[in-house]
N, C-alpha and C positions, 0 to 999 in steps of 0.2 A: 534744844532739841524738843520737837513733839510728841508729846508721850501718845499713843495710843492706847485708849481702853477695848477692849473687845469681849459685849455683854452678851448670852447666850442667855434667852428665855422662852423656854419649852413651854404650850399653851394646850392644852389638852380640850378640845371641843367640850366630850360627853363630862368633862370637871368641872368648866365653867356654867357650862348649861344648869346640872345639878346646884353650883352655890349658888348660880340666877333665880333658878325656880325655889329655892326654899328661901330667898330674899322675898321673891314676891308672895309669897304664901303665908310668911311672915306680916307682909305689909298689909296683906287683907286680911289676917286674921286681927290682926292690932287695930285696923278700920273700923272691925265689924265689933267688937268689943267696944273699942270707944264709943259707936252707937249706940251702941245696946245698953251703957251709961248712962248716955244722955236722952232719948227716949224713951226707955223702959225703967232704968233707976233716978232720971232723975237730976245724976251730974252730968252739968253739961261742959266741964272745964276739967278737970282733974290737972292741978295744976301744969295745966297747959297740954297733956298727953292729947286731948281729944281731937282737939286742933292739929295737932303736931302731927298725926298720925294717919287724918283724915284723907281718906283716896279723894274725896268729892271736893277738898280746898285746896287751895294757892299757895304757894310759897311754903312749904313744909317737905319733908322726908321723903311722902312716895313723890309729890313735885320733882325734888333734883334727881331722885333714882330714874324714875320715868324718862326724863330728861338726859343727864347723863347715857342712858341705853341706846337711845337712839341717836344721840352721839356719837357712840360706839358705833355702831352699824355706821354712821355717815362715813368715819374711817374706815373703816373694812371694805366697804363698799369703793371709797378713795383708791386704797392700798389697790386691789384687785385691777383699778379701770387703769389702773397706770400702771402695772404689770400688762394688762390685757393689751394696750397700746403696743408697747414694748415688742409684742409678740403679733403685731400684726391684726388681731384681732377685730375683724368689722363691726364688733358692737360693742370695742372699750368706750363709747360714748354713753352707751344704756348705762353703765357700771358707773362712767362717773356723773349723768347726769341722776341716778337713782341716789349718790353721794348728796347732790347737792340739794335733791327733797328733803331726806333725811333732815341735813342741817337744820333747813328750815322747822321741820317738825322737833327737831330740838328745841328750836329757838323758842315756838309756838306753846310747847308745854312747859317753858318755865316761864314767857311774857302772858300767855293765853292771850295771842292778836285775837285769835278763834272768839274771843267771848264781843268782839266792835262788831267783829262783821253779823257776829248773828243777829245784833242790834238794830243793825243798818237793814240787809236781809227782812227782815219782821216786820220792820216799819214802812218796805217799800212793798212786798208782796202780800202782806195783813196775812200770814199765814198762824195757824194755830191745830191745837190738836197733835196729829203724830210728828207737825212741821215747826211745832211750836219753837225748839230747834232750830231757827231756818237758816243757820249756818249748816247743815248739814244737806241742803241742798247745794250750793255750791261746791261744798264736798265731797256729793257724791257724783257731782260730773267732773271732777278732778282724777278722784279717782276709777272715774272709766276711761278717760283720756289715755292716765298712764296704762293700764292695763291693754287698752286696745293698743297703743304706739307699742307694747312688750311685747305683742302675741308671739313674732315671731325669734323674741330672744330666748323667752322663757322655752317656746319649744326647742334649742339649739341646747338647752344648759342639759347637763348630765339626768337623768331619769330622778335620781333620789335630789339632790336638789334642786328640781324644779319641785318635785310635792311637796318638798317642805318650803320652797318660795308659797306656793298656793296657801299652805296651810297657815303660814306665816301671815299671809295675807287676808284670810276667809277668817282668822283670830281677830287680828286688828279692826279692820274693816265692819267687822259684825258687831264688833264692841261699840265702835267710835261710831258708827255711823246706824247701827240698827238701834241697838239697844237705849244707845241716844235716845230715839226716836222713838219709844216705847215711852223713855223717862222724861218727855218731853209730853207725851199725851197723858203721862198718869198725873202729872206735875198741875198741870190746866185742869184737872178734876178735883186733887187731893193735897196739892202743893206740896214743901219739898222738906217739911218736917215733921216728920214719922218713918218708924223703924220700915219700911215696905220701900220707901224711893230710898233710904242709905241703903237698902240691897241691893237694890236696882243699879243705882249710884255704885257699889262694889265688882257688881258682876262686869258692869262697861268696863272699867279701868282692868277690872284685871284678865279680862277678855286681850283687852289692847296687851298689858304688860307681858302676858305669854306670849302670845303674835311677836312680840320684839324680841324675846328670848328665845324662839323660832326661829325666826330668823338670823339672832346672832351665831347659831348653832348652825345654820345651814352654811351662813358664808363661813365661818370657822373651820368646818368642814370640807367646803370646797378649797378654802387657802392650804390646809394641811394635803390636800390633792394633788393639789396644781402651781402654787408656789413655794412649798417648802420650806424657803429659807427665807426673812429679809436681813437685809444689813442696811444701818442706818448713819454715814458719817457727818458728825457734826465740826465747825472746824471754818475761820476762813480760807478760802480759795480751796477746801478739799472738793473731790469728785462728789458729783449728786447723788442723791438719794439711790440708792441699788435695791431692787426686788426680785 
């Protein structure tokens, strides 16, 4: 006989939002310290912390957090378009097509595809200066693309989570894609080691990393609204997935 398990876990929006936000407050506070090591004291290693800690490098802690988050959102964002279908809804496609950017922007900030194209981009445009960047041109006609194909989803969503969709988005956006672009002209002046571009270098990412914890709060939000409940059977031949 098949045993059934039946797991109940209560998710509190404004709970997770608070241990998000002091993870990432954390993770720039420990960024901005390990600069301040290595260009102003000197070490530039502290066995291994400086690295490890760094917003502005690869393969390290705010890496998989960053990563993992928008992870997070790719599901929620899943969860919700396949609820939304369910119910009829003419724009459970926006939800799950927003799902499947996500992803990719998972995928991007743990492989950083973003650092070929801007390669590629630079070498075919000769841009420099605030374009120096020039990944950041392609991306920023992406994301107008999605914003104009939303306009009219965002305006259908409930009042409080569409401003925090916006805001969500005028975080990230302004991070990833302005601030970039600041640190990309100051970079071509003054280059990229000294305490002035690891701030600079700080403020982008954690620009970006509240935008995403924005956002995780917003849809968290709307699920405790409008879905309530999921239940999830796993099992051969059991019933699919229920939201």
């Amino acid at each position: 006989m098949r045993k059934v398990c039946d797991i109940t876990l209560t998710i509190s929006p404004k709970r997770v939002t608070q241990v998000l936000t002091f993870v990432v407050l954390c993770l720039a506070l420990a960024s901005v310290a390990g600069q301040y090591s290595k260009h102003v004291l000197g070490h530039d290693k502290l066995f291994g912390l400086v690295r490890l800690f760094d917003l502005d490098d690869e393969g390290n802690i705010p890496t998989w957090f960053a990563s993992a988050s928008l992870l997070f959102c790719s599901v929620l964002l899943a969860i919700i378009g396949r609820d939304r279908r369910w119910g009829g809804d003419r724009y459970y496609l926006h939800w799950s097509t927003l799902s499947g950017i996500f992803l990719l922007l998972s995928i991007d900030e743990a492989a950083h595809i973003h650092e070929s194209l801007n390669t590629r981009v630079r070498a075919i445009l000769k841009t420099e200066g605030l374009l120096q960047n020039a990944w950041i041109i392609p991306g920023a006609a992406f994301a107008l693309i999605v914003a104009v194909a939303c306009r009219h989803f965002l305006a259908d969503l409930p009042g409080g989570t569409r401003r925090l969709f916006l805001a969500a988005g005028s975080l990230y956006v302004g991070g990833a894609l302005g601030v970039e672009a600041l640190g990309g002209w100051y970079t071509a002046l003054y280059g990229q080691q000294n305490m002035t571009y690891a701030l600079m270098a700080t403020i982008e990412e954690l620009l970006e990393m509240l935008g995403i914890v924005v956002l995780i709060y917003a849809l968290l939000s709307y699920m405790s609204s409008h879905l309530k409940e999921i239940r999830v059977r796993v099992g051969d031949g059991a019933p699919r997935s229920q939201v």
